[in-house]
N, C-alpha and C positions, 0 to 999 in steps of 0.2 A: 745609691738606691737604698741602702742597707740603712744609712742615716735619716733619709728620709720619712721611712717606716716604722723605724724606733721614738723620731718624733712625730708623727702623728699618732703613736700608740699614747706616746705621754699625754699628749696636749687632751686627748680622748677620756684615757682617766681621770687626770685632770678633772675636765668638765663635769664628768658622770661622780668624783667626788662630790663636786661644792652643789649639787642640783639639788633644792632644797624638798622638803618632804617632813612631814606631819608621822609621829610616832604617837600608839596610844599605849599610857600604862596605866595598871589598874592592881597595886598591892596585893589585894584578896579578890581574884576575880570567882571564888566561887564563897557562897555561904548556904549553911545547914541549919534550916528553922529546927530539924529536930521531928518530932510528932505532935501534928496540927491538927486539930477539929474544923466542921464547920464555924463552926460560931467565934473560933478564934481571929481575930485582925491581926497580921502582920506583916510587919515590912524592915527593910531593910535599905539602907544605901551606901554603895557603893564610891569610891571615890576615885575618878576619873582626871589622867591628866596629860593632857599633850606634852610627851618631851622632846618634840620633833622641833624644828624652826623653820615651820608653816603653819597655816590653818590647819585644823582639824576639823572637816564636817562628819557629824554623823548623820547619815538620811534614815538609818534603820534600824530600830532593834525589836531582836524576836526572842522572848523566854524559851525557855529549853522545857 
């Protein structure tokens, strides 16, 4: 019983190991314009990169 239990405990990690999945990195995920005017334009980008081994979708982004 007791062998039985220890292999499906494996076989289980196992699995939940190799289940593939999508990581996001992002270097600098915050930047500081500083002190901005109306009148001033700016931007910035940011550099995004899946280091997972799957798709990555993003459906959403919301500014803070």
């Amino acid at each position: 019983m007791a062998k039985t239990l220890l292999t499906t405990v494996f076989f289980l990690c196992v699995a939940a190991s190799s289940y593939a999945s999508p990581s996001l990195r992002i270097d600098k995920p915050q930047h500081d314009f500083g002190t901005v005017t109306q009148e001033d334009k700016v931007e910035h980008f940011f550099e995004i990169e899946n280091a997972g081994d799957s798709d990555l979708v993003i459906e959403k982004l919301v500014p803070s």
